[in-house]
C-alpha positions in Angstrom: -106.4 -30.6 -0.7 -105.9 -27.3 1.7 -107.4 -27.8 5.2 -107.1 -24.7 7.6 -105.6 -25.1 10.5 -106.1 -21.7 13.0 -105.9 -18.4 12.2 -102.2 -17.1 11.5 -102.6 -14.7 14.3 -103.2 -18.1 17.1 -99.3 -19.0 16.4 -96.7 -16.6 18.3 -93.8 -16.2 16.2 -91.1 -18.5 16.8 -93.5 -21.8 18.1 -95.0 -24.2 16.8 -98.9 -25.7 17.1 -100.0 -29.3 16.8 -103.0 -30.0 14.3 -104.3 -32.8 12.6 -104.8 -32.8 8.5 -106.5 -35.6 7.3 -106.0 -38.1 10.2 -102.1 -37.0 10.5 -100.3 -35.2 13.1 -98.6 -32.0 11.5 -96.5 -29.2 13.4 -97.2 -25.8 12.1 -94.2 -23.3 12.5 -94.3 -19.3 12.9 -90.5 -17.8 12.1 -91.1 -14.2 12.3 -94.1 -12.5 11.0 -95.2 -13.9 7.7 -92.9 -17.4 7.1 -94.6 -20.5 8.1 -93.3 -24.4 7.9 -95.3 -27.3 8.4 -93.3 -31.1 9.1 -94.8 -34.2 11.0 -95.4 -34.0 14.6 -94.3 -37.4 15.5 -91.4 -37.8 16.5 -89.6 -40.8 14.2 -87.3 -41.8 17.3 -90.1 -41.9 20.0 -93.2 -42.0 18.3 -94.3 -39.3 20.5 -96.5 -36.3 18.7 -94.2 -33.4 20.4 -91.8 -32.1 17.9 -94.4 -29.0 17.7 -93.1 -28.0 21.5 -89.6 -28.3 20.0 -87.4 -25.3 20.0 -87.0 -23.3 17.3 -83.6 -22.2 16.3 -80.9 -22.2 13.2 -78.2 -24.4 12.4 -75.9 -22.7 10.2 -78.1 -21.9 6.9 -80.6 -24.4 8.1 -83.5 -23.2 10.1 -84.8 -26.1 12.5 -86.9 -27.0 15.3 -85.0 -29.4 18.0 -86.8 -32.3 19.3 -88.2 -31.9 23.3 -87.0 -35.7 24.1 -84.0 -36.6 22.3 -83.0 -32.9 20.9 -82.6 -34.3 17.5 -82.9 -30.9 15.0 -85.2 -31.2 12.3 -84.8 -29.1 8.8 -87.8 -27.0 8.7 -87.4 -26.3 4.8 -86.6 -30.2 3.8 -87.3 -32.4 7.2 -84.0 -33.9 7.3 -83.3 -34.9 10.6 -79.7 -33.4 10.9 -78.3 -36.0 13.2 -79.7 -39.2 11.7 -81.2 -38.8 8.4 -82.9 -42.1 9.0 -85.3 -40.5 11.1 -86.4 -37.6 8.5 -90.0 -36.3 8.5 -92.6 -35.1 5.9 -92.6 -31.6 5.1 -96.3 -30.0 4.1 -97.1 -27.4 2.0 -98.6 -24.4 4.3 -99.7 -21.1 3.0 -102.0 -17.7 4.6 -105.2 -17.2 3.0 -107.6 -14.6 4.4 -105.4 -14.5 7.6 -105.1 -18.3 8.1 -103.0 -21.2 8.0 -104.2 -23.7 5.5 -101.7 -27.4 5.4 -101.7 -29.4 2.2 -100.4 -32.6 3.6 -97.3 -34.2 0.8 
């Protein structure tokens, strides 16, 4: 099931925004223009819903947002928390249709 989110437009490119699909709390990523990534927002280390204030950056190949408390970095493409793996995240499918963000959660 696609749920929309915002409009594409309503994320700056290289943030993030917080919404929530389906009783979840997902972080919707802008890199550039026209690539978008979609992960849990709660943070597995905290429990805090923040990791869509995180920085966005890359690691290498990997592109990844760090976590604003403990600065763990998150895979945007897989959610492998590169530090420890234990504390990995969903990834969503995310897609533009008509000029917005729709989230499949996994």
């Amino acid at each position: 099931t696609w749920t929309t989110v915002c409009a594409a437009d309503a994320i700056v490119p290289h943030t993030g925004v917080c919404a929530l699909v389906d009783g979840r709390h997902v972080a919707v990523f802008r890199l550039g223009e026209d690539r978008f990534f979609a992960i849990d927002n709660v943070d597995p280390k905290s429990g805090a819903s923040v990791l869509a204030r995180g920085l966005m950056g890359s690691l290498g190949e990997r592109i990844v947002v760090a976590s604003p408390l403990y600065k763990n970095h998150f895979d945007l493409s897989t959610g492998e928390c590169l530090e420890a793996p234990e504390h990995s995240v969903d990834v969503h499918a995310v897609r533009i249709e008509d000029g917005r963000v729709l989230v499949a959660l996994n």
